[in-house]
C-alpha positions in Angstrom: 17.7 24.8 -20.3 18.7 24.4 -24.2 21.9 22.3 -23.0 19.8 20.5 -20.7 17.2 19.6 -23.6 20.1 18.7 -25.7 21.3 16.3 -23.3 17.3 14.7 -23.6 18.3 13.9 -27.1 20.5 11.0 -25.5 18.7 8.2 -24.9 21.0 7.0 -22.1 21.0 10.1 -20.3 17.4 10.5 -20.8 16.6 7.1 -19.1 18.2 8.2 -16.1 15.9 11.1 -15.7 13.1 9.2 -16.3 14.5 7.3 -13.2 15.3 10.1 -10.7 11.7 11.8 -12.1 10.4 8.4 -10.8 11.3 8.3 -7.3 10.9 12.0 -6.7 7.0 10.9 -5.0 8.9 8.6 -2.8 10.3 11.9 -1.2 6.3 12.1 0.5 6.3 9.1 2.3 7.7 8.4 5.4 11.1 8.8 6.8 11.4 12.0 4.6 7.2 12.2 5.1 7.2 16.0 2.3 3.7 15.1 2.1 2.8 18.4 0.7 4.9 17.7 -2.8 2.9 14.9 -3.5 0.7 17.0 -5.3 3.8 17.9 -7.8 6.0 15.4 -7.4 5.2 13.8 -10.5 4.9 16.8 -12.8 9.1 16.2 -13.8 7.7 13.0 -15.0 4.5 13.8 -16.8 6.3 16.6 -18.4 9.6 14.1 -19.9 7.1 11.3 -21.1 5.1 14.7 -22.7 7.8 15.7 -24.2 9.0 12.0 -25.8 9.9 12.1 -29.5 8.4 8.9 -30.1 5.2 7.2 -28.4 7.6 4.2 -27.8 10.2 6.5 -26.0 7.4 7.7 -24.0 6.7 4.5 -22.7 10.3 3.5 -22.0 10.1 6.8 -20.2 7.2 5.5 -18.2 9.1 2.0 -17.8 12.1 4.0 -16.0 10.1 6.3 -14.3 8.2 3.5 -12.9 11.6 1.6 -11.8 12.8 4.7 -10.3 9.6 5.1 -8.4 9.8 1.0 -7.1 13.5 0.6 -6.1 13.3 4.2 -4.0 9.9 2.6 -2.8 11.5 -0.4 -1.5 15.4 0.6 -1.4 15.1 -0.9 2.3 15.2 -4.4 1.0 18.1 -3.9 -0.8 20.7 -5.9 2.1 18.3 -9.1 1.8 17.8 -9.4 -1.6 20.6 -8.2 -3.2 20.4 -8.4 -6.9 17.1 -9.7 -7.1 15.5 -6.2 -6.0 16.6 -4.3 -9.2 15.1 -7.3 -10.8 11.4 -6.6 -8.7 11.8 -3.1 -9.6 11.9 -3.5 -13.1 9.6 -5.9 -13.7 6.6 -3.9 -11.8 8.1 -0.6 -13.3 7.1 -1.8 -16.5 3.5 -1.6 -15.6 4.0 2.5 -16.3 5.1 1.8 -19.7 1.6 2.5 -21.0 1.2 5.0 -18.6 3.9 6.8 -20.4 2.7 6.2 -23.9 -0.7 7.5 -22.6 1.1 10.7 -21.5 2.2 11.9 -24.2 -1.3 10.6 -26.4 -2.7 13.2 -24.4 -0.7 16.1 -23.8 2.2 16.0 -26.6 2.4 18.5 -29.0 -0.1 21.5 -28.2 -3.6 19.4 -27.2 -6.6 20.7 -27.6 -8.9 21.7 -24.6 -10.6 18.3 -25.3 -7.2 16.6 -24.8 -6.9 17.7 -21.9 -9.8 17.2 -20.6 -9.3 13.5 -21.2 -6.0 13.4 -19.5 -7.0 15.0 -16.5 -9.9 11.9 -16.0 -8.0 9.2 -18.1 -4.3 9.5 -16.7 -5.6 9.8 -13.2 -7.8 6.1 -14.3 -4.8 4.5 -16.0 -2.6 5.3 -12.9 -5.2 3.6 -10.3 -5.1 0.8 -13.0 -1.8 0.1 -12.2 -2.1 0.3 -8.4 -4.7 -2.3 -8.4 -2.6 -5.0 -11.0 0.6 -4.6 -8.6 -2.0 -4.7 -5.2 -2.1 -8.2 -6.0 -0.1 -10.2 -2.9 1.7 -11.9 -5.6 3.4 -8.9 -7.2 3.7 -7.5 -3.6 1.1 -6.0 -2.4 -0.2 -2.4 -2.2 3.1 -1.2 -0.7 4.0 2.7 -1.6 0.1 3.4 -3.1 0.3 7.3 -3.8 -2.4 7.9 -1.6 -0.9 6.6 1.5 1.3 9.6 1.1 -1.2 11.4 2.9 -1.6 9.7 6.2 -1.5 13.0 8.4 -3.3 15.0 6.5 -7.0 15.6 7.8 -9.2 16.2 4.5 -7.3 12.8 2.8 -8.5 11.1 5.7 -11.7 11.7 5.2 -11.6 11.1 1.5 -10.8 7.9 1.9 -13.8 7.2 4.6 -15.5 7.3 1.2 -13.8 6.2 -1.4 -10.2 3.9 0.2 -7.2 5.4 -0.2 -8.0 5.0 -3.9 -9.8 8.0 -4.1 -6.9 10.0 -2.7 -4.5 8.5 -5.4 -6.6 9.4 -8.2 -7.7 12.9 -6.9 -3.8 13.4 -6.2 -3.1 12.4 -10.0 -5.3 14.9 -11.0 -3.7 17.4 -9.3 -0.5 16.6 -10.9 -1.7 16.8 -14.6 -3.3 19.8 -13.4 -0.1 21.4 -12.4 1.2 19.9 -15.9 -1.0 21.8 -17.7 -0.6 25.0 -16.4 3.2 25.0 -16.7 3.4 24.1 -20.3 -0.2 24.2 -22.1 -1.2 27.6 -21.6 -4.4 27.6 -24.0 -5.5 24.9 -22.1 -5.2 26.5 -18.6 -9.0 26.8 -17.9 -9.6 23.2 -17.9 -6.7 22.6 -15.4 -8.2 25.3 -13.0 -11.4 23.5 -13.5 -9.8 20.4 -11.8 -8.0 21.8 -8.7 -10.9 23.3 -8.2 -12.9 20.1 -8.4 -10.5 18.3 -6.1 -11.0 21.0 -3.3 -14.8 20.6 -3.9 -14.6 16.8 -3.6 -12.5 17.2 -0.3 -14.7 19.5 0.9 -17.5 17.7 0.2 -16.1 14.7 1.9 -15.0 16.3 5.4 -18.6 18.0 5.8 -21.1 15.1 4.7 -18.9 12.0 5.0 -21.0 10.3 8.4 -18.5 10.1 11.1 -17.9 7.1 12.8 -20.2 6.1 16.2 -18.0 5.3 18.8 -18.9 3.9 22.3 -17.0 3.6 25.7 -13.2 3.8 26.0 -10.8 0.6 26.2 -7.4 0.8 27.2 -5.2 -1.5 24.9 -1.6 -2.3 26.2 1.2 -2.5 23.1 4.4 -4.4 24.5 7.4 -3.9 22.1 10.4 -5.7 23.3 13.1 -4.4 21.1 15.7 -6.1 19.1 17.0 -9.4 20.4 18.9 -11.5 18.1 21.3 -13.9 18.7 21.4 -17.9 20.9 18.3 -18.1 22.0 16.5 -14.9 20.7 12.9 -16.8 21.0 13.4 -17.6 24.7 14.8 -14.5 26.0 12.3 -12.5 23.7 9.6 -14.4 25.4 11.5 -13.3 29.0 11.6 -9.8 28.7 7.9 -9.6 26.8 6.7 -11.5 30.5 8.7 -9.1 32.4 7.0 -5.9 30.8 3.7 -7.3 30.6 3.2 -8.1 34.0 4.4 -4.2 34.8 0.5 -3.8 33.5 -0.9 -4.9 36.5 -2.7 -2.4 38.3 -3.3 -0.3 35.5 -6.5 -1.3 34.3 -5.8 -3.0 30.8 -8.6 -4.9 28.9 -6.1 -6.2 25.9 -2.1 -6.5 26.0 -1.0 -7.2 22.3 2.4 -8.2 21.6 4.0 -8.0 17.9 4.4 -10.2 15.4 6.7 -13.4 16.0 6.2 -13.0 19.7 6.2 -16.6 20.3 8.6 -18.6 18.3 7.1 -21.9 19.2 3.8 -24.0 19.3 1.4 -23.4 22.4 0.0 -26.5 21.6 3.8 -28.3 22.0 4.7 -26.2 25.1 1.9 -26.1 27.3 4.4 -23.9 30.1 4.4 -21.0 27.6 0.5 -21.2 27.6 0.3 -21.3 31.3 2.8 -18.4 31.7 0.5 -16.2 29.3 -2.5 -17.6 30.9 -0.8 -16.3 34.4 -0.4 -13.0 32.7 -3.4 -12.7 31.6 -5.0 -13.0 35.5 -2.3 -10.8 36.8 -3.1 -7.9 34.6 -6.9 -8.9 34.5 -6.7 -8.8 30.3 -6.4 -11.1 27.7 -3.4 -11.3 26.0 -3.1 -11.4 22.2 0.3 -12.9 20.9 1.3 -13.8 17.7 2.9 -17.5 16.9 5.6 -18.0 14.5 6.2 -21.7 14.6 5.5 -25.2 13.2 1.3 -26.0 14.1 1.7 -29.9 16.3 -1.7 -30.3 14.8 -1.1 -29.5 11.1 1.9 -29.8 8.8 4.1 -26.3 7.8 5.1 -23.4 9.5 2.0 -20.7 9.9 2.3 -17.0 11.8 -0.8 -17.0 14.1 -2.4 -14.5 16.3 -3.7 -16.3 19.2 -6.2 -14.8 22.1 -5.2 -16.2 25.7 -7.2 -15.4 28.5 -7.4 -16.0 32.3 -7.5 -20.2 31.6 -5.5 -20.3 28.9 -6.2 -20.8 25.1 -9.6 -19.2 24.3 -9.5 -20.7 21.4 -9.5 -17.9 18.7 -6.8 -18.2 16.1 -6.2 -16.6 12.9 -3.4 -18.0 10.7 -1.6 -15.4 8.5 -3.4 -15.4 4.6 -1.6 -13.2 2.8 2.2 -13.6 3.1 5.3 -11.8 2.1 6.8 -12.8 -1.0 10.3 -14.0 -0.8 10.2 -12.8 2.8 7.4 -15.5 3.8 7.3 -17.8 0.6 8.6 -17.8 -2.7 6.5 -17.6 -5.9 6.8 -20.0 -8.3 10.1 -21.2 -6.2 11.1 -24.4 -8.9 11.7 -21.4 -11.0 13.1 -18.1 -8.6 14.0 -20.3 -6.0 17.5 -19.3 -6.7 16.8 -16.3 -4.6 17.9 -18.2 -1.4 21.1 -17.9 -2.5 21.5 -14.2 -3.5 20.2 -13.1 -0.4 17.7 -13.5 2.6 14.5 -14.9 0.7 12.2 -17.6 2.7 14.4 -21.2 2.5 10.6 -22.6 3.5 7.0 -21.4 2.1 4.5 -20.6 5.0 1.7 -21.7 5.4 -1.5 -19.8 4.5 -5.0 -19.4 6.7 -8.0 -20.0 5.2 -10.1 -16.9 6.3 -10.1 -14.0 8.5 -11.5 -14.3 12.0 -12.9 -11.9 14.8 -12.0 -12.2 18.0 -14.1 -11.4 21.3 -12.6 -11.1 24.4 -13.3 -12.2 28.1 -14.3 -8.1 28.6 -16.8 -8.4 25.3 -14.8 -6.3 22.9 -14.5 -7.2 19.5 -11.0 -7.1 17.5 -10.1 -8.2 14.1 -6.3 -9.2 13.9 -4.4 -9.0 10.8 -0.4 -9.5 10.5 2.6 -7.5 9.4 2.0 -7.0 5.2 -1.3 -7.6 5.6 -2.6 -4.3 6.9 -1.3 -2.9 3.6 -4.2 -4.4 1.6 -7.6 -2.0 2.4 -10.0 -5.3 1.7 -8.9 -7.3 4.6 -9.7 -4.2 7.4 -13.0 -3.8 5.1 -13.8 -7.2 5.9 -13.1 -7.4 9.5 -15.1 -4.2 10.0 -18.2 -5.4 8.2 -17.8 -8.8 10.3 -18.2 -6.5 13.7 -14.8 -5.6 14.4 -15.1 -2.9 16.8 -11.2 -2.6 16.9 -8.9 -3.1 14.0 -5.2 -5.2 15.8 -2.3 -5.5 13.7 0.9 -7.3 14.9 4.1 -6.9 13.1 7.9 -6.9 13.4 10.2 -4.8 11.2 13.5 -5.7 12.8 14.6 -6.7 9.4 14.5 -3.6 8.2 16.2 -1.4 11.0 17.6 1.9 10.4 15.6 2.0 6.9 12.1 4.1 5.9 10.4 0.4 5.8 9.1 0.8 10.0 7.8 4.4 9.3 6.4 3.5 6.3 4.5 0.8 8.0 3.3 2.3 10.9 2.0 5.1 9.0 -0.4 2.4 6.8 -2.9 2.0 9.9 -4.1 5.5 9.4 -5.3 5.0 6.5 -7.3 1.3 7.2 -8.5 3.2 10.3 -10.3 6.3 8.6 -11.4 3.9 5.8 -13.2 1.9 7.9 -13.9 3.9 10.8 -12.4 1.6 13.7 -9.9 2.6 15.8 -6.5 0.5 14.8 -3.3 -0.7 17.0 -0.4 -1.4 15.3 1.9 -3.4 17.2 5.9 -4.4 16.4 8.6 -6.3 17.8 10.9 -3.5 17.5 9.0 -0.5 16.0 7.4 1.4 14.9 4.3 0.9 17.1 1.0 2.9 16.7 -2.2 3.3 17.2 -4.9 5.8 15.6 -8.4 6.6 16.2 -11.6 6.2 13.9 -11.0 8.7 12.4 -7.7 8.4 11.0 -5.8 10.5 14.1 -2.8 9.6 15.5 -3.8 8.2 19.5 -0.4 9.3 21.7 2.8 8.9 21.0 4.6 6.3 18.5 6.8 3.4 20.2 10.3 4.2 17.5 12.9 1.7 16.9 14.8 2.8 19.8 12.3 2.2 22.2 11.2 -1.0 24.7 9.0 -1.3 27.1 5.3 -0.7 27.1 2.5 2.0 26.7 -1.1 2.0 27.5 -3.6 3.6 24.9 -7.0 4.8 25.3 -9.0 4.1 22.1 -13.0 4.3 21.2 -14.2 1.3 19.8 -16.5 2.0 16.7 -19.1 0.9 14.5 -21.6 2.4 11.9 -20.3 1.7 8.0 -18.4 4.2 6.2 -19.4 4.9 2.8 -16.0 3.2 1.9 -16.8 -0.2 3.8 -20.6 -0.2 2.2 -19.3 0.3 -1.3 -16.4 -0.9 -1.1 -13.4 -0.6 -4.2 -15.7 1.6 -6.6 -12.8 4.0 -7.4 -10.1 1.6 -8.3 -13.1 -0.7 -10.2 -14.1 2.5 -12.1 -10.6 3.3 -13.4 -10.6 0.3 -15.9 -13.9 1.5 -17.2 -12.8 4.9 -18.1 -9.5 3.9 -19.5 -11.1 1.1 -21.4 -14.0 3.2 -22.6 -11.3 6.0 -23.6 -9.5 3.2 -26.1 -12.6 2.5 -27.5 -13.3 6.1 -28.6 -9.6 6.4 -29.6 -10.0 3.4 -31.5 -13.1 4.5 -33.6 -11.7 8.3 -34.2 -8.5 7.0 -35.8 -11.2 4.3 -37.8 -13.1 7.4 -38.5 -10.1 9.7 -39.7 -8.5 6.7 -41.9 -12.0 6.1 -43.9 -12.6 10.1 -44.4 -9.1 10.5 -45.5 -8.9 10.3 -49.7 -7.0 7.0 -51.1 -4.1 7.2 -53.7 -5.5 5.8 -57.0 -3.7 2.5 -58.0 -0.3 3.0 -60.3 -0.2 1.5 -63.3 2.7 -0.8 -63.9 5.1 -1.7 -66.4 3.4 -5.1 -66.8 -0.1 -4.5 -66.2 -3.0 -2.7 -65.4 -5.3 -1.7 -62.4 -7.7 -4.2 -63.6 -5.2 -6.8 -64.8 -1.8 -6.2 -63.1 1.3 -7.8 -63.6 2.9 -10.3 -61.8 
């Protein structure tokens, strides 16, 4: 341990712990899915920005901690963007900066039980802080949000019915100063007991009074995940073999086939034999048919990705064009100025087109969907919104076949839980390629998950929903809190230090050689 804390003293060597302390929550999402060290994981952290010798090392420990945590976040897009991905990684890492200045504020030294008190409610705040800057679609989305770490487990489910998967970041933070505490402040141990215990009161609390969603008949929803097919042709033979599993669904009593994201690769509107061939498909297996178009609109300039309903005479008529698109993958921000990205790696050589607003979707049996696509199911408002517009069943189509043999398909599928317990609707989450999924209202996983191995198609029995969860009435109170308390926290900072510098006694004025206190020299 003492050659290990001499080896802190180098800054360099330092830095790369801060990294590897970074990525170690990573380890609780999906492929390696340790959900249970979530609660610890970032205790290695916490503990080296603690233990800074400086506040500004501190928060160059929270910068590298913070790129660590990003890059192992999104290592997966490392073969398409190249370069540009350490780039992404640093520049959102250093939104933990303050977070490690704040770290060590708190807890450095020995703190007092009041010290820590604050950094149990004011680390937990300033980390939700920075979830919600870097949830904006811009800076990518909410991607890798601590709380999604805990997609399986029951009680975090049903905390965020009430409070989004917010509430399970900032209770998990908690936790982890918590643990903090107890490990190195030892005076101080009573007010991190306090806290765990709090957590398993408010998790309590939230699986025996949180309302359960009201659910009515069954529906069966067919998912039809072709596989990969690349190569001459890909959007023609895709379309091929996603005909030639769907109409195995006759029969068997379907009222919605959804296909994934990028299902059709061109216009309905320009190919009016695609449309008929759905429309056919759609009376053979007596369901409508929910496909996604990825192609340039005939009736409106630019590429959009749209889902579109097609029942038993064709077009119904619902649409709803993508609104929040991938950046670099889908569009490139500010591209006069990164546009150079096309050339170090696979970034968008053409912006997409954005929708205007979300849309719900009725079919011919009366059943009420909201569609969202791919990156979109990441963002809690948009399934918030579709569920207080009478979604009874929350669709997502997507395609990961980018991302192959990587966490990134995992990762995704494992997003729907949490929109589903959020909002209390039952969600489908259908790819191209896999992962495919589908969970219940309450979060639960509904059969078994089409992986990236598989093709073909499965048939899921789901319980449309609807009733408001306290999470969909109140909506983002958590992450809107967290400002507050960290803002209010500065303030009361700011006027203790004000305080301590007017109490403290001033030097009287020298006398110099030239001069006096009442007439100095020059």
């Amino acid at each position: 341990m003492k050659t290990f804390g001499r080896r802190l003293a180098s800054p360099w060597y330092r830095s790369v712990v801060a990294v590897v302390a970074g990525a170690v929550p990573v380890l609780a999402f999906p492929a390696p899915a340790l959900w249970w060290c979530a609660g610890v994981a970032l205790v290695p952290w916490i503990l080296l920005a603690r233990n800074a010798p400086t506040g500004r090392r501190a928060a160059f420990d929270g910068w590298c901690g913070g790129f660590g945590f990003m890059f192992a976040m999104h290592h997966w897009l490392l073969p398409h963007l190249h370069v540009f991905t350490f780039v992404i990684a640093a520049l959102l890492g250093a939104l933990w900066a303050p977070w490690g200045w704040l770290v060590r504020r708190l807890l450095g030294g020995t703190p007092s039980r009041g010290r820590v008190v604050a950094a149990l409610v004011v680390l937990p705040s300033g980390w939700l802080v920075i979830e919600l800057i870097r949830s904006w679609h811009a800076l990518g989305g909410p991607w890798g949000v601590l709380g999604a770490s805990q997609w399986q487990v029951g009680a975090a489910l049903r905390l965020a019915s009430v409070g989004g998967v917010w509430l399970v970041s900032l209770l998990l933070v908690a936790v982890n100063v918590a643990v903090a505490v107890l490990v190195v402040v030892r005076a101080a141990r009573l007010p991190a007991l306090a806290a765990l215990v709090a957590v398993a009161a408010a998790g309590s609390a939230a699986w025996v009074w949180s309302p359960r969603p009201q659910t009515g008949e069954r529906v069966r929803i067919a998912v039809v995940q072709p596989g990969v097919i690349a190569g001459p042709a890909s959007a023609d033979r895709r379309f091929d073999r996603q005909e030639q599993f769907t109409r195995r669904l006759a029969g068997r009593d379907v009222d919605l086939v959804v296909w994934g994201e990028s299902s059709v690769g061109f216009d309905l509107g320009d190919r009016p034999d695609l449309a008929g061939r759905l429309a056919a498909l759609s009376r053979g297996t007596g369901a409508d048919l929910l496909v996604n178009v990825d192609a340039r609109r005939s009736d409106r300039p630019g590429i959009f990705k749209s889902s579109v309903l097609v029942g038993p005479e064709g077009l119904t008529g619902d649409r709803y064009d993508k609104m929040r698109l991938v950046p670099f993958g889908e569009y490139i921000p500010a591209r006069s100025l990164l546009g150079w990205a096309t050339s170090v790696g696979r970034a968008a050589g053409e912006d997409r087109r954005r929708g205007a607003e979300q849309v719900v979707m009725e079919t011919d049996g009366g059943l009420r969907v909201g569609p969202m696509v791919c990156f979109e199911t990441a963002f809690p408002d948009m399934s918030r919104s579709l569920a207080e517009d009478g979604a009874g069943v929350l669709l997502a189509q997507s395609s990961t076949s980018t991302f192959q043999r990587s966490w990134a398909p995992e990762q995704h599928a494992s997003i729907a839980a949490l929109r589903a317990a959020e909002t209390g609707r039952p969600m489908v989450h259908a790819t191209l390629t896999g992962v495919s999924a589908v969970y219940g209202p309450d979060g639960r996983r509904v059969g078994p998950w089409l992986g990236t191995d598989a093709s073909g198609t499965h048939v899921y029995e789901v319980t449309p929903a609807h009733g408001t969860t306290p999470y969909v009435r109140f909506g983002d109170w958590v992450p809107l809190t967290a400002p507050v308390v960290v803002a209010g926290w500065c303030v009361v900072e700011a006027l203790r230090v004000r305080r301590r510098r007017d109490r403290s006694p001033r030097a009287p004025r020298a006398r110099t050689a030239h001069g006096s206190p009442a007439r100095p020299g020059r």
